[in-house]
ROSE-807392 format. One record per residue (C-alpha): z, y, x; residue in three letters. Coordinates in nm, 2 decimals. Layout:
BEGIN
Z	Y	X	ALA
...
This chain:
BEGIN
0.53	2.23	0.15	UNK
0.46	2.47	0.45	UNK
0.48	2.17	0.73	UNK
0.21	2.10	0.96	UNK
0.11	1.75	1.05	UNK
-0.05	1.52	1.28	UNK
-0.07	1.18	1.27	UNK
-0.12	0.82	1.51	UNK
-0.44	0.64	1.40	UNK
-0.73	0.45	1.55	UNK
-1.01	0.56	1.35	UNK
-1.12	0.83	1.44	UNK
-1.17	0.94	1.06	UNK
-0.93	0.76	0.93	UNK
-0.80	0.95	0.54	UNK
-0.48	1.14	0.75	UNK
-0.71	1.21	1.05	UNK
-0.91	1.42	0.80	UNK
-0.66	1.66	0.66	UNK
-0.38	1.69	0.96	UNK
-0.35	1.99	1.20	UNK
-0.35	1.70	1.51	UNK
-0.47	1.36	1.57	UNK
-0.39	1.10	1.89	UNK
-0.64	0.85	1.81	UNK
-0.44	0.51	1.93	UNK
-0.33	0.19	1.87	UNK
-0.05	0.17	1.60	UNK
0.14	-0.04	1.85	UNK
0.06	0.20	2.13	UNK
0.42	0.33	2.29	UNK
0.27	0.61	2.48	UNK
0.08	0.76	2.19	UNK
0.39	0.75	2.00	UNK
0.57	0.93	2.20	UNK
0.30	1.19	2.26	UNK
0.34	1.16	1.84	UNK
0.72	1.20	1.90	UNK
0.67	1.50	2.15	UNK
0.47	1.69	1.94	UNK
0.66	1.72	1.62	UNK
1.04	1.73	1.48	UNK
1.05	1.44	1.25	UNK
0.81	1.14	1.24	UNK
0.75	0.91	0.93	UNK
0.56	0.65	0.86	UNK
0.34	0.47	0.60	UNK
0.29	0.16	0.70	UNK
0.61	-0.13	0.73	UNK
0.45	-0.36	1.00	UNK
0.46	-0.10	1.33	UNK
0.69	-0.30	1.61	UNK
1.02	-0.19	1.57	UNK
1.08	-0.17	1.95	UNK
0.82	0.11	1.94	UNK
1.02	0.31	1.68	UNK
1.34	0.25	1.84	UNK
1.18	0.43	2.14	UNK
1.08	0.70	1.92	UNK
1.38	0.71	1.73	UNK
1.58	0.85	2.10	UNK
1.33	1.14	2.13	UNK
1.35	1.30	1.78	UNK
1.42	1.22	1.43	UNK
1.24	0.93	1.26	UNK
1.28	0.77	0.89	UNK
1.31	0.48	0.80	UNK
1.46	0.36	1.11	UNK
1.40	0.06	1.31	UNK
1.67	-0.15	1.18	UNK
1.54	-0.11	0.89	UNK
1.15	-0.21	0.97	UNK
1.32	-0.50	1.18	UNK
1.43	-0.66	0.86	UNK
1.16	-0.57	0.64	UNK
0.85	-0.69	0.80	UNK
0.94	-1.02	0.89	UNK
0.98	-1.19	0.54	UNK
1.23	-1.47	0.67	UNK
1.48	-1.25	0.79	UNK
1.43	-0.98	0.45	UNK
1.50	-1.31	0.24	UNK
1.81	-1.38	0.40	UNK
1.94	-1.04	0.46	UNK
1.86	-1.04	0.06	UNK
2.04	-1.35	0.04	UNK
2.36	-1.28	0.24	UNK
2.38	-0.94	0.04	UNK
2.38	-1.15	-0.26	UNK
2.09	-1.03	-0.44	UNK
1.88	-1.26	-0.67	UNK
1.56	-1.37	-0.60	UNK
1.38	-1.69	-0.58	UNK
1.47	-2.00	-0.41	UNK
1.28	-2.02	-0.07	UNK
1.26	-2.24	0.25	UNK
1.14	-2.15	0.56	UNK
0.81	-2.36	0.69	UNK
0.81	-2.31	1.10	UNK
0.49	-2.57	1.17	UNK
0.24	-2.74	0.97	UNK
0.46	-3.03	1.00	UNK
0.75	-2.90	0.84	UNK
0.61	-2.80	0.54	UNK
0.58	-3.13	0.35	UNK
0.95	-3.17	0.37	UNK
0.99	-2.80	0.25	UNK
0.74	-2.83	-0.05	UNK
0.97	-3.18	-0.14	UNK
1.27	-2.89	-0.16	UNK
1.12	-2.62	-0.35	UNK
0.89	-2.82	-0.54	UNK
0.55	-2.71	-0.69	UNK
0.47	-2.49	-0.81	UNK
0.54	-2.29	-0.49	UNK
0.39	-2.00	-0.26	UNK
0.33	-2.00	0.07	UNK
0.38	-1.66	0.26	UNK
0.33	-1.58	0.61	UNK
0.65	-1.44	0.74	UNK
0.46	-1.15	0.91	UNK
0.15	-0.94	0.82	UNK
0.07	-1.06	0.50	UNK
0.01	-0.79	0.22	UNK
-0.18	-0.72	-0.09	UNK
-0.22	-1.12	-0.13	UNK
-0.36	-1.22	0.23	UNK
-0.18	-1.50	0.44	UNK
-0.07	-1.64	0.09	UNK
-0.13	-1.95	-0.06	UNK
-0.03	-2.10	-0.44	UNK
0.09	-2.46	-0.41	UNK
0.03	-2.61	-0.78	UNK
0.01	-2.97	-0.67	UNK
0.03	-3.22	-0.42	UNK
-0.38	-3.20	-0.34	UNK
-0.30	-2.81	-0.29	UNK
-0.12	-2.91	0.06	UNK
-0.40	-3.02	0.24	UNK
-0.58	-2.66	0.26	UNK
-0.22	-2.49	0.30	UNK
-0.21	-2.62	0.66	UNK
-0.44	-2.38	0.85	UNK
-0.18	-2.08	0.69	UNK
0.15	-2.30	0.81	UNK
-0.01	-2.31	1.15	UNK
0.20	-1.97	1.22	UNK
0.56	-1.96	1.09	UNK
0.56	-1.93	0.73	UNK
0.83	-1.92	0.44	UNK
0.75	-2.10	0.12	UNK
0.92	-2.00	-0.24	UNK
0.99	-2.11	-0.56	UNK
0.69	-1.95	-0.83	UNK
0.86	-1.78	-1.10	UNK
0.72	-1.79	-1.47	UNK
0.85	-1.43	-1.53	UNK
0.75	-1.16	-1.82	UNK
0.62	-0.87	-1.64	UNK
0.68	-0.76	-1.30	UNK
0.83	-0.41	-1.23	UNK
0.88	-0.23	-0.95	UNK
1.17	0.09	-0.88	UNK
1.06	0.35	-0.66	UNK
1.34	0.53	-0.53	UNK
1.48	0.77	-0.21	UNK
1.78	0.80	-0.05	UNK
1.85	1.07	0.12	UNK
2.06	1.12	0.48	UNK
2.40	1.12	0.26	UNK
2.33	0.81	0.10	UNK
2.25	1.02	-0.29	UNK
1.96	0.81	-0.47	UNK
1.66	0.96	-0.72	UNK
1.49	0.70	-0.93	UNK
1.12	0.74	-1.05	UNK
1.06	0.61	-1.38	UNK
1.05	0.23	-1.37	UNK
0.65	0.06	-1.33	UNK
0.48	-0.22	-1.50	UNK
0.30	-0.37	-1.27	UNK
0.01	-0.62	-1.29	UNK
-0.17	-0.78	-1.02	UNK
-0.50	-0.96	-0.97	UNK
-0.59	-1.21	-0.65	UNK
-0.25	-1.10	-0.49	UNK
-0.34	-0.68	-0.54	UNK
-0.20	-0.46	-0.77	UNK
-0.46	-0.39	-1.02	UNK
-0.24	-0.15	-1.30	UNK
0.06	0.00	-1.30	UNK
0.21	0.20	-1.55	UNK
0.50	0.40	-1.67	UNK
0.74	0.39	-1.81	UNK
0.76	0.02	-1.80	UNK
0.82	-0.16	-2.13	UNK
1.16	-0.28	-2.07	UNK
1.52	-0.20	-2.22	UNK
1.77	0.06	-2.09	UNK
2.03	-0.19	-1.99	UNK
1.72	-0.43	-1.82	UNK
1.61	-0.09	-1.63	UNK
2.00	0.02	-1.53	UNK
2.06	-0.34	-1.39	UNK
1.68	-0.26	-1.19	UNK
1.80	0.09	-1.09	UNK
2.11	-0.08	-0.99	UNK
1.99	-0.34	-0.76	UNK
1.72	-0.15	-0.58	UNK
1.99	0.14	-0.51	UNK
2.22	-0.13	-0.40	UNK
1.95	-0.29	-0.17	UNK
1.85	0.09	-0.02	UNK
2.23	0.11	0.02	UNK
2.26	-0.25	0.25	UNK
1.96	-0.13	0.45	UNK
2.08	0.19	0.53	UNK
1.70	0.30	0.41	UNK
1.65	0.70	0.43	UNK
1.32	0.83	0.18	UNK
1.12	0.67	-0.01	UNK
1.12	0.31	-0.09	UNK
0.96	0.06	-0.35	UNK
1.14	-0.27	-0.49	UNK
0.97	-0.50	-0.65	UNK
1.10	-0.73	-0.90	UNK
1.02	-1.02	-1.12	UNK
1.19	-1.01	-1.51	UNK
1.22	-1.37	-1.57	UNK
1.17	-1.57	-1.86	UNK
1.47	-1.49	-2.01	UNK
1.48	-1.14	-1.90	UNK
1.69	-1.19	-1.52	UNK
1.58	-0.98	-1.26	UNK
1.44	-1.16	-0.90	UNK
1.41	-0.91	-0.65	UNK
1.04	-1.05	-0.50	UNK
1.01	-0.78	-0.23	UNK
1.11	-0.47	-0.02	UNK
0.88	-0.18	0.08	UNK
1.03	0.12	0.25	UNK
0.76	0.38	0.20	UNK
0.55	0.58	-0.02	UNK
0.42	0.25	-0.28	UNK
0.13	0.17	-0.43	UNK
0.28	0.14	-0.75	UNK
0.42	0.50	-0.71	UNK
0.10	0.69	-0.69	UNK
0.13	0.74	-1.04	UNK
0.41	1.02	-0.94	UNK
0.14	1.22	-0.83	UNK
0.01	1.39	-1.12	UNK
0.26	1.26	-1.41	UNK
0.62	1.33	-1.26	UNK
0.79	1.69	-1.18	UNK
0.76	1.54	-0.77	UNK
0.57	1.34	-0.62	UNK
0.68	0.98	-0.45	UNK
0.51	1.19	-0.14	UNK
0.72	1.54	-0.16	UNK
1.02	1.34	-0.27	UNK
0.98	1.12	0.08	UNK
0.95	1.43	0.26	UNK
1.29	1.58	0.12	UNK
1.49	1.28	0.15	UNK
1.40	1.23	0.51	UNK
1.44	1.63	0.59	UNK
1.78	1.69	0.46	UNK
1.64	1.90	0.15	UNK
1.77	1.84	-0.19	UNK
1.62	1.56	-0.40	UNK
1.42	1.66	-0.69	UNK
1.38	1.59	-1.04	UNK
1.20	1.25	-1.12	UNK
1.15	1.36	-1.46	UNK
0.82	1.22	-1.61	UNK
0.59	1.46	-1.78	UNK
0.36	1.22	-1.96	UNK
0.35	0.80	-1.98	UNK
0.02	0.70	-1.69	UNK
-0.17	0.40	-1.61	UNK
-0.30	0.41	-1.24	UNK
-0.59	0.20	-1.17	UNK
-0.68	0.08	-0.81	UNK
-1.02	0.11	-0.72	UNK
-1.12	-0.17	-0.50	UNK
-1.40	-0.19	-0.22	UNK
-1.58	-0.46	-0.50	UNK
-1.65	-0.17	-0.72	UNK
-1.94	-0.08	-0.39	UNK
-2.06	-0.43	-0.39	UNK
-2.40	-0.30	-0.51	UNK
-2.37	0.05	-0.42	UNK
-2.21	0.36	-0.57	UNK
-2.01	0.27	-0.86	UNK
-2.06	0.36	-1.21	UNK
-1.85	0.74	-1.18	UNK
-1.95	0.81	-1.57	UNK
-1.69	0.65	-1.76	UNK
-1.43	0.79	-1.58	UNK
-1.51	1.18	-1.47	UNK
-1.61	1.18	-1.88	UNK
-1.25	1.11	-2.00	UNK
-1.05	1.41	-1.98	UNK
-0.70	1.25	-1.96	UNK
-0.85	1.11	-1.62	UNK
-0.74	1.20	-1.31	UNK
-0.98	1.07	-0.97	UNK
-0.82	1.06	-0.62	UNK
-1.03	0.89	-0.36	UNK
-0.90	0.82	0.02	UNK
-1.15	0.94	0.24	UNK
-1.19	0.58	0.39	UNK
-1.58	0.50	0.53	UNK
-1.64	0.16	0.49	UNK
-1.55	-0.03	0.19	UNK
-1.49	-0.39	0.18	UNK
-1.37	-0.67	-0.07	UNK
-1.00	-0.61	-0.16	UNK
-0.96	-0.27	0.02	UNK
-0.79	-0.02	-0.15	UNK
-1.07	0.27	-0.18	UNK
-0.86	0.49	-0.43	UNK
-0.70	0.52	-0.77	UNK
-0.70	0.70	-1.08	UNK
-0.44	0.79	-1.38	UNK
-0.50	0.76	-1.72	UNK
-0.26	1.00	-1.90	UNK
-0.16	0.97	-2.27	UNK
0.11	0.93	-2.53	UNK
0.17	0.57	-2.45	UNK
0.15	0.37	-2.12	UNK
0.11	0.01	-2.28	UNK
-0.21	0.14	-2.48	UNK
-0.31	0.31	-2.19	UNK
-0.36	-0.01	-1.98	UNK
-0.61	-0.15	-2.23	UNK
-0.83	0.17	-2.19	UNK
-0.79	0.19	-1.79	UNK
-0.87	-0.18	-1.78	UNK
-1.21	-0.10	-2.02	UNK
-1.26	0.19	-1.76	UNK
-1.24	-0.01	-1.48	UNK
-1.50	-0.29	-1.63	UNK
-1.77	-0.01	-1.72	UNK
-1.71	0.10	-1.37	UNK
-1.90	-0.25	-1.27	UNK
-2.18	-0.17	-1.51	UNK
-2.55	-0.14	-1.43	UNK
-2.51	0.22	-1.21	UNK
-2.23	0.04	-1.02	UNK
-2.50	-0.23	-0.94	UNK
């Protein structure tokens, strides 16, 4: 796009580190390399929800910075997203908060099992969570309800979806194609598009993400996730407001990328067409895959409706998100099936 970029980050070759024109190798939570940050651009973003608000609000009075600190304020404490959710009137699932250890066996007798107990800050990609099925499943919950926790209903739902949208500075809204999303041990593990749900179910989606972006006052690019209950309601589960995991897939099979479209929204340059050139399955590749050394590249690189991005990250551990790919085709739901039998190979005897 012609911008130069530097970015905050305290590895010293860390994936943005590697590609930027400038790097202040810091803390996240590290005011005066922020403002060094601030001082040495025009606009600031940011990829990642949990950076202390008080920071960006500091930031924010130097130069331009999107999303704003309100709207991180809300976001990364899951309590106070819940009810902002709730006072705004949105669906979702029932939920209680859990301050102590203590508190939580009255909770669970509210809610019920099953349940899910979330941290209410810091927890992503299925860490600080814990499934409540049963009464035996309390005893090992009470190490997590040792910090301030929320716990919520568990939906039986039909698929999970998620709408990836930006806002731009006058409030106009562009909607990427709706993603089926599936996850495994609390990380997305596929997700596809366009998801397989109805017009009217994906206008009622559109509707309520556009509506949350709207109540936040969000500006780019932001992710909501949702549950399609049995039944086919919509529960919204959660708000990201970034570039999403479940919107890499706009790299490579939409007209913009989630990435370019984040950029525009933020910058004050007209939104661009969403329009998706081909249905795609992205796969997450996983630190696992390394468990035994270099994973097994064949089946993948020899499929030429493949497409390989890899983040640059050094050390891969369990659960770490190490990169993607897309699977392109004619039809995202038969798609899955072959990205799934892509990724099993993957683990085959070269990956081991």
């Amino acid at each position: 796009m012609g911008y130069k970029t530097g970015v905050l980050d305290p590895a010293p070759r860390g994936p943005a580190a590697q590609v930027c024109d400038f790097h202040v190798r810091a803390p996240i939570d590290d005011q005066a390399a922020a403002l060094e940050l601030a001082a040495r651009s025009d606009a600031l973003t940011l990829e990642w929800e949990l950076i202390p608000a008080p920071l960006l609000s500091a930031v924010a009075e130097k130069k331009l910075i999107f999303p704003g600190a309100d709207v991180l304020e809300i976001i990364q404490d899951r309590l106070v997203q819940k009810q902002f959710l709730a006072k705004e009137g949105f669906p979702q699932a029932r939920f209680k908060p859990a301050a102590s250890a203590a508190e939580l066996s009255s909770v669970v007798s509210e809610i019920g099992y099953p349940a899910i107990l979330k941290r209410r800050r810091a927890g992503y990609d299925g860490k600080g969570q814990r499934v409540l099925s049963a009464e035996q499943d309390l005893p090992a919950a009470l190490e997590l309800a040792s910090a301030p926790c929320v716990l919520e209903e568990k939906i039986e739902f039909e698929r999970e979806i998620s709408v990836v949208l930006a806002r731009d500075q006058k409030g106009d809204v562009e909607f990427f194609p709706i993603a089926h999303n599936e996850h495994q041990n609390g990380i997305l593990r596929l997700s596809s598009a366009p998801a397989p749900i109805s017009e009217t179910r994906a206008k009622e989606a559109r509707d309520l993400a556009s509506a949350a972006a709207r109540a936040l006052g969000h500006v780019g690019v932001m992710a909501v996730e949702m549950f399609v209950a049995k039944g086919g309601s919509l529960l919204i589960n959660e708000i990201a407001p970034r570039v999403h995991n479940s919107g890499h897939y706009t790299l490579g099979a939409c007209a913009v990328s989630q990435f370019e479209q984040h950029l525009r929204a933020g910058l004050g340059l007209p939104l661009a067409e969403t329009r998706l050139l081909t249905p795609v399955v992205m796969a997450n590749l996983l630190g696992d895959l390394w468990a035994g050394g270099a994973p097994n590249w064949e089946p993948l690189l020899r499929d030429p409706r493949a497409r390989l991005y890899l983040y640059g990250k050094d050390a891969p551990e369990q659960g770490r998100k190490m990169g993607h790919f897309l699977l392109l085709g004619s039809e995202a739901e038969s798609l899955r099936a072959e990205a799934d039998q892509i990724l099993r190979r993957m683990e085959g005897p070269l990956g081991r």
